[in-house]
C-alpha positions in Angstrom: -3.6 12.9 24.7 -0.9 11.0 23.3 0.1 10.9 20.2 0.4 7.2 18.1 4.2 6.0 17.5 3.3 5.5 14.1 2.6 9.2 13.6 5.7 10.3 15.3 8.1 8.7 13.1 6.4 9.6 10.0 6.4 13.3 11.2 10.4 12.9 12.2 10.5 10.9 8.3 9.1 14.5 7.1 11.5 16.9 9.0 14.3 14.8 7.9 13.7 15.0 4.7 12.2 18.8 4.3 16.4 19.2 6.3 17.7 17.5 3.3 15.6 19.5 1.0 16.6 23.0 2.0 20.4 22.0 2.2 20.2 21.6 -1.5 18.3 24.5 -2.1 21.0 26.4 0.4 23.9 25.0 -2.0 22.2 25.8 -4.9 21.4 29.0 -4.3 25.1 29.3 -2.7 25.9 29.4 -7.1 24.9 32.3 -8.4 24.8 32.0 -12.5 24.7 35.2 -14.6 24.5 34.8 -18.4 24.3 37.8 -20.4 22.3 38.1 -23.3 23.2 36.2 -26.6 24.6 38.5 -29.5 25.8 38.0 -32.9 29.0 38.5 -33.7 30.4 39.2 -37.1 34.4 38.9 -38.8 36.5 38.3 -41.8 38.5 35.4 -42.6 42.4 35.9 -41.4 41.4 38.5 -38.8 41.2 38.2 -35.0 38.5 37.7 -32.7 39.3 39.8 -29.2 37.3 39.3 -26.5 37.8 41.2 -23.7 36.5 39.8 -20.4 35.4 42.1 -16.8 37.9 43.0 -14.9 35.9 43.0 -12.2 36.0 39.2 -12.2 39.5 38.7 -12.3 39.3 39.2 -8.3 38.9 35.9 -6.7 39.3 34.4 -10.0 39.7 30.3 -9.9 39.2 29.4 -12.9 37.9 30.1 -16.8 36.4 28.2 -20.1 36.2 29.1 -23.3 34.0 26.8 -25.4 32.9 26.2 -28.7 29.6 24.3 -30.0 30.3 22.7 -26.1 33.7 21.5 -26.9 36.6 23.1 -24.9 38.8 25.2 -26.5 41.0 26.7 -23.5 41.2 26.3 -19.7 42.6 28.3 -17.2 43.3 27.6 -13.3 44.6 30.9 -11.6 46.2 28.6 -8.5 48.1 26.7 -10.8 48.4 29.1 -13.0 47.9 26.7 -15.7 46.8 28.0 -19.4 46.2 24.5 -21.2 44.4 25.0 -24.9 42.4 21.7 -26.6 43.4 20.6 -30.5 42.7 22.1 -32.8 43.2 25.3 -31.6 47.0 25.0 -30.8 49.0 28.6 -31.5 45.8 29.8 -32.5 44.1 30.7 -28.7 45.4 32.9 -26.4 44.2 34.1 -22.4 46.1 37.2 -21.5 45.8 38.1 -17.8 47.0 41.2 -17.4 44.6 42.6 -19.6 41.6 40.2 -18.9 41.8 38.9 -23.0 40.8 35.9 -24.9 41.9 35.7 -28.1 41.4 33.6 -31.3 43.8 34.1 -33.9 43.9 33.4 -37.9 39.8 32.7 -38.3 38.8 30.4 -40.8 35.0 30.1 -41.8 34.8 26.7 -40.0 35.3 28.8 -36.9 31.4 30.2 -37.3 29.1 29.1 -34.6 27.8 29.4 -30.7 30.5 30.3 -28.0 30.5 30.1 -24.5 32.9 31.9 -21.8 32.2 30.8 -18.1 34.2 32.4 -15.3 34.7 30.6 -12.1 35.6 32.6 -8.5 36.8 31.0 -5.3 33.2 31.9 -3.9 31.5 29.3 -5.9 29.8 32.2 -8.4 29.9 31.6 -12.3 29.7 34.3 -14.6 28.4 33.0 -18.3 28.9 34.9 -21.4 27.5 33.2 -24.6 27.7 34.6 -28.3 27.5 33.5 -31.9 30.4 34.3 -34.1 29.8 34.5 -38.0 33.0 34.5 -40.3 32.6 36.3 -43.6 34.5 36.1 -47.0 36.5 39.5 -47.3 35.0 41.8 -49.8 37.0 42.5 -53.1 37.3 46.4 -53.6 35.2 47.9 -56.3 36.3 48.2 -59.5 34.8 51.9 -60.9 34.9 52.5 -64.7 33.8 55.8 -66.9 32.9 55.9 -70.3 33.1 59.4 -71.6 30.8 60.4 -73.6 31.5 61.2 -77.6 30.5 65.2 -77.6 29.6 67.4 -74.7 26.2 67.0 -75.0 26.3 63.4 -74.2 25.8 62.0 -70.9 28.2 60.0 -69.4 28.4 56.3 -67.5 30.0 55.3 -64.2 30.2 51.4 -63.5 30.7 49.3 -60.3 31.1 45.9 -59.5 32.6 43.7 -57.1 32.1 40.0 -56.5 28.8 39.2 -58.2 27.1 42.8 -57.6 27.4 45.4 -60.2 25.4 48.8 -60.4 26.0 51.5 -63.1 24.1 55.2 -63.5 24.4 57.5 -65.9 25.3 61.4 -65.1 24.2 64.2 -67.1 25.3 68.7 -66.6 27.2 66.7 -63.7 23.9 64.9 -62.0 24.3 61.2 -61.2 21.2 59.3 -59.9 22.8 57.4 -56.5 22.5 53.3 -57.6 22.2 50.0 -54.9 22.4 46.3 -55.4 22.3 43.4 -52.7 22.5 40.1 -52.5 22.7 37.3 -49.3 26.0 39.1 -47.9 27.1 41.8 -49.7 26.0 45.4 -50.5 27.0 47.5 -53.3 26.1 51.5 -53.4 26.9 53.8 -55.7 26.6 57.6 -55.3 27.9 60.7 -56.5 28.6 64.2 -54.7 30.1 67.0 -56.7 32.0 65.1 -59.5 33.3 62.2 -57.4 31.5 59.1 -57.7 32.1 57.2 -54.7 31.2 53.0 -54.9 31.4 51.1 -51.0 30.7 47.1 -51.0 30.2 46.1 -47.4 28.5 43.0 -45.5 28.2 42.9 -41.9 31.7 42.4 -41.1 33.8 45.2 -43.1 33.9 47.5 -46.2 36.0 48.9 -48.8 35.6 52.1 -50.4 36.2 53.2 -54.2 36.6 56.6 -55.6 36.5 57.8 -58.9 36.9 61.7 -60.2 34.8 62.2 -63.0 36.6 64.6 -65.8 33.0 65.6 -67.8 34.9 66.9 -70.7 33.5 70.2 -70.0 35.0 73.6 -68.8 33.0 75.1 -65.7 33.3 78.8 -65.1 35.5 77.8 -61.8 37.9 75.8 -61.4 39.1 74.6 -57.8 42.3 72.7 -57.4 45.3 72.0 -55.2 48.9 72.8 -54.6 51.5 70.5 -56.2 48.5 68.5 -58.3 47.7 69.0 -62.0 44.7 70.8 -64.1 43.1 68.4 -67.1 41.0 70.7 -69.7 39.2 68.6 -72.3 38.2 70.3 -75.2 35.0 69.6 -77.6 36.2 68.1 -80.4 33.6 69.9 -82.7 34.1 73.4 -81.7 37.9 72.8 -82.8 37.3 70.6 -85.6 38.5 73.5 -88.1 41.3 75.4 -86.3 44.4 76.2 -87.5 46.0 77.6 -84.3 45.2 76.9 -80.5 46.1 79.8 -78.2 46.5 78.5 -74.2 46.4 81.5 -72.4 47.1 82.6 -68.6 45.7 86.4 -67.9 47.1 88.3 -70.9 50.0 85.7 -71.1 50.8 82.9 -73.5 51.4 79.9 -71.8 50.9 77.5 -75.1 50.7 78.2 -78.9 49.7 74.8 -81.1 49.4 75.3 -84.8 49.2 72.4 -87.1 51.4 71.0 -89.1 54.0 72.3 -86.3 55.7 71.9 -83.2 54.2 73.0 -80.2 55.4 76.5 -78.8 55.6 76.1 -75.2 56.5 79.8 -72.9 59.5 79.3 -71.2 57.7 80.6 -67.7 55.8 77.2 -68.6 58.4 74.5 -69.4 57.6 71.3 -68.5 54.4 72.2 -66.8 52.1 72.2 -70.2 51.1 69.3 -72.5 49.0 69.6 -75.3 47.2 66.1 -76.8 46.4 66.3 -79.9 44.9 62.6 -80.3 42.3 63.3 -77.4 42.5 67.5 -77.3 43.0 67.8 -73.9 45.1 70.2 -71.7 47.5 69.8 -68.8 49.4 71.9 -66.3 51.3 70.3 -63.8 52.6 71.0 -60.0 50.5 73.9 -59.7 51.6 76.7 -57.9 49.4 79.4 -55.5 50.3 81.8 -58.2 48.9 79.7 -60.9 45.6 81.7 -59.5 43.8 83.1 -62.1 41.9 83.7 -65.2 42.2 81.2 -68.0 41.0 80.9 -71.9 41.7 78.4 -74.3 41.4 80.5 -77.8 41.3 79.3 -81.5 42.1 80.8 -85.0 40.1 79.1 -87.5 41.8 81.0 -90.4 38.4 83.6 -90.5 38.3 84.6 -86.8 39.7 84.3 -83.2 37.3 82.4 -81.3 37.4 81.7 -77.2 36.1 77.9 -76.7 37.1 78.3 -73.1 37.3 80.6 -70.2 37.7 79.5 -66.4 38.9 80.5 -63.2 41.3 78.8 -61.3 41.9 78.7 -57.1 44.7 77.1 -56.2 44.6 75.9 -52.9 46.9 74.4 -49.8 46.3 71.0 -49.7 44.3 69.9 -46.1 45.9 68.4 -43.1 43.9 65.0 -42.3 41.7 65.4 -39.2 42.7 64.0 -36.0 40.6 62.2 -34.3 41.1 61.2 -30.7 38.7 59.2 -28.3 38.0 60.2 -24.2 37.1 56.5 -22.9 34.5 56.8 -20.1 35.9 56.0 -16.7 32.8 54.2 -16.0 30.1 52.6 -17.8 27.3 55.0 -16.6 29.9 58.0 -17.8 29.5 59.0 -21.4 32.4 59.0 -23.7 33.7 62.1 -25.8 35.4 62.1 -29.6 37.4 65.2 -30.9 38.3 66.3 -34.0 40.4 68.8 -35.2 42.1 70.3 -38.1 44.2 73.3 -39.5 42.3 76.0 -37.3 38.8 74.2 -36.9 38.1 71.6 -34.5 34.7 69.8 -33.5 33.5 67.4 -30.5 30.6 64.9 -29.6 29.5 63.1 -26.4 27.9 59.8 -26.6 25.8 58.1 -24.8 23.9 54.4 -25.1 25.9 54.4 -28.2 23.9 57.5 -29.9 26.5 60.8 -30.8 25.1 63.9 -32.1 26.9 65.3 -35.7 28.8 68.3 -35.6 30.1 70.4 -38.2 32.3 73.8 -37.9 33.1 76.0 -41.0 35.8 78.7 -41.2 36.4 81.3 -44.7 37.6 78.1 -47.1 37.2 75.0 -44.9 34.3 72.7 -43.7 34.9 70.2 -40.7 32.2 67.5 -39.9 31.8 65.2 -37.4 29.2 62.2 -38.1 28.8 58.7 -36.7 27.6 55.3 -38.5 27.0 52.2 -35.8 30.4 52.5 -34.2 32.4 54.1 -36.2 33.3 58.2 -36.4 34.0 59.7 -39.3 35.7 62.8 -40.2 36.1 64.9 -42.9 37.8 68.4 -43.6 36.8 69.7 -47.5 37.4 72.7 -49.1 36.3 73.0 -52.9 38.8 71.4 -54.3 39.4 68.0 -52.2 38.4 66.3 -48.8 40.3 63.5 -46.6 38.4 61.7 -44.4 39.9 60.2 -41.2 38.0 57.2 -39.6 38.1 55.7 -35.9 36.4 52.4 -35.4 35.3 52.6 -31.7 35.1 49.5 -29.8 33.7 51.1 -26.4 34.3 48.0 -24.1 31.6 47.7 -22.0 31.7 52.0 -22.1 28.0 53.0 -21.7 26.2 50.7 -24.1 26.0 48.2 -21.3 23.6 48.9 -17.9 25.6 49.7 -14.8 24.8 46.6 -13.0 25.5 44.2 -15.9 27.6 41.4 -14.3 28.2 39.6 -18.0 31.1 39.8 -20.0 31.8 41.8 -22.5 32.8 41.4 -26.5 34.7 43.6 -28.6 37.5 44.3 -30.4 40.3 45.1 -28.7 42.2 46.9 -31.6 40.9 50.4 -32.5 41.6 51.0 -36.2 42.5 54.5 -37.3 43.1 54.8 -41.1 42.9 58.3 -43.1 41.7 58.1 -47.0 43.0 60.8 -48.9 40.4 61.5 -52.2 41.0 64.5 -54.3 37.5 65.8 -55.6 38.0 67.3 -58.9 35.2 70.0 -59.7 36.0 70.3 -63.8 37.8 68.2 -66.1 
């Protein structure tokens, strides 16, 4: 049976276009699109935004865009090997090849909003990174004040503010409830450990720590402090309201004799080491030594008896070495990453993996070394009783293991990894 011309065309009509159909499906799925998951970003105004693209799409590279709120910001065409950057981001953008790095220079709050990096090959794949970018004020450091108290009895009051956040708590036989305050972008905490109150003001971007040693105006039974640093005794007011002489002795040794009405009578082993206040009754010995180890007392003659108002202890101690703290980078993204730290004789290590380290702490006869991590960043401290310094390392793990394996998006980070070390003295009497 044949079939009707009418139906033959209309059946060659159909093949035609179902032809036409699946070569646009062929060149559209010739493009193969990979955007990686938004994120939000987060810096500080004057500071630089790295972002460090795959290297693995640098082979076959042809060409790549960096965007802002969909307005071109740079452009660059590997055949040409023509870098051409849009006002107004003049001097302020930067693509460095070698290193597979965009960079934006000098941010400025306008500069917070939605980004987009696309990467062109020569075999018609684009690779889509998009982000959002939020640029904060910088934090003021916080100011920490102390008002000490009237008599020994008293408590005393630490302050914090910074910005338009202020905490305060009040210590008391050298407890100090730990204080917080917050407001849209900042946060403001306030804790003590030992007798150094510590104040940190953050936002999402950055923080600044403040430290303050709190001198209680009262004599502990031991006193721990450091090579080459001074010892502050404050003396109650009332016990030596009546005294005629004040006796400052080391062991069975004189080290200072005050009696009123006269000059002060300073041993010569002790020149220029001891000061004696009379306005506020405190006591000082400078650039202690090792051998300045020992047993103290501060003694009074009230013109009826001798009286001892104080008796101590003091260790003198070396001063710490700041930890160092050095970073393994993973040689792949599915490897996990190690951080070491050592110092003087101790020394500690972590691996990490999806971003999630496990503390460590080691302990010899007079030293403590621990290893912790907040977000991203390692911290390390060495202590002993009389003072700690902490050494920080802000790891940006570029791509490392917080990405899958097969994760064809770029990746965002900073490519500067900050080290700074914080020296803080903690003072256990005053």
């Amino acid at each position: 049976m044949k079939q009707h011309p009418v139906f033959r065309k209309s059946s060659s009509r159909s093949r035609a276009e179902m032809m036409a159909i699946l070569v646009r499906l062929f060149i559209f799925l010739s493009i193969l699109i990979t955007i990686t998951a938004s994120h939000d970003y987060f810096s500080v105004v004057g500071h630089t935004l790295d972002v460090n693209l795959d290297t693995q799409r640098r082979i076959n590279l042809r060409t790549i865009k960096w965007m802002f709120d969909k307005k071109s910001m740079l452009t660059y065409t590997k055949y040409h090997e023509d870098l051409k950057v849009f006002h107004p981001y003049d001097g302020r953008v930067e693509f460095n090849e070698s290193i597979f790095c965009l960079t934006l220079k000098n941010l400025i709050k306008n500069d917070t909003g939605k980004y987009k990096i696309e990467i062109y090959n020569t075999a018609r794949e684009i690779y889509a990174n998009k982000y959002t970018l939020t640029v904060l004020d910088p934090v003021v450091a916080p100011n920490l004040t102390y008002s000490r108290p009237q008599k020994s009895s008293d408590t005393c009051k630490v302050s914090c503010e910074s910005q338009d956040l202020s905490v305060s708590t009040s210590c008391s036989n050298e407890t100090c409830e730990a204080k917080n305050a917050t407001s849209s972008n900042l946060n403001l905490v306030l804790h003590v450990t030992g007798t150094t109150v510590n104040c940190t003001v953050s936002n999402k971007a950055m923080w600044i720590n403040t430290t303050l040693d709190i001198k209680l105006c009262e004599v502990s039974s031991e006193v721990f402090k450091v090579v080459g640093h001074s010892l502050d005794i404050h003396l109650d007011k009332q016990k030596i309201e009546n005294y005629i002489k004040l006796k400052w002795m080391f062991k069975t040794n004189f080290m200072l004799i005050y009696t009123k009405g006269e000059d002060l009578n300073v041993s010569p082993a002790y020149e220029g080491r001891v000061e004696f206040n009379k306005s506020i009754f405190s006591l000082t010995l400078k650039n202690l030594m090792k051998n300045d180890t020992g047993n103290y007392i501060v003694k009074i003659d009230d013109a009826k008896k001798e009286i001892i108002i104080a008796e101590y202890t003091l260790t003198v101690l070396d001063p710490l070495v700041a930890p160092n703290l050095t970073y393994s980078r993973p040689q792949k993204s599915s490897d996990t990453c190690k951080v070491s730290c050592e110092s003087q004789d101790l020394s500690v290590s972590t691996s990490c993996s999806n971003e999630t380290c496990e503390a460590k702490n080691a302990t010899s006869s007079n030293l403590n070394l621990g290893l912790h991590v907040n977000g991203t960043t390692f911290n390390c401290t060495v202590s002993n009783k009389a003072m700690w310094i902490n050494t920080t390392l802000d790891i940006k793990l570029c791509e490392g293991n917080s990405k899958k394996p097969n994760s064809n998006g770029s990746s965002i980070q900073s490519c500067a990894v900050m080290v700074f070390t914080v020296l803080l003295v903690s003072v256990i009497v005053s």
